[in-house]
C-alpha positions, 0 to 999 in steps of 0.5 A: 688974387681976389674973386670977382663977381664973375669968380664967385661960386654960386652955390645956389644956382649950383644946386638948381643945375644939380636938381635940373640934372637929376630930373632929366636922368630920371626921366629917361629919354637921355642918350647914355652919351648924355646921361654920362655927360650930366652925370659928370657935371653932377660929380663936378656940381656936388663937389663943389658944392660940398667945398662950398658948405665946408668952407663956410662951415670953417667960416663959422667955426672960426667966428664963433671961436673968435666971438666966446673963445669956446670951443664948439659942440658938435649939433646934433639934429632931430634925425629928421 
């Protein structure tokens, strides 16, 4: 079955309701009823995030494998 508009995961407005959650937990006025609340939907936002960046992670390894028959390096960052 295919996704529709409405399926789709949007990964950056993902990460907007992330950041909202974790500004609201460190402002502290939040009940411990709420702060458990956005902080299962922050586990649930993270997780979906992070099957949103392997998967296209794999996208990329495939089309580059696809595009040279190369395998990849591994990248390594500045560290910054």
């Amino acid at each position: 079955m295919a996704k529709t508009n409405s399926d789709r995961f949007d990964f950056e407005r993902s990460l907007e309701e992330l950041e909202q959650l974790v500004e609201r937990m460190e402002h502290g006025d939040l009940t411990l009823e709420d702060s458990l609340k956005d902080f299962e939907r922050g586990i649930e936002l993270t997780r979906a995030c992070q099957k949103a960046l392997q998967e296209a992670e794999q996208k990329v390894q495939q089309l580059v494998e696809k595009s040279d028959g190369e395998p990849l390096e591994p990248f390594e960052g500045s560290g910054e």
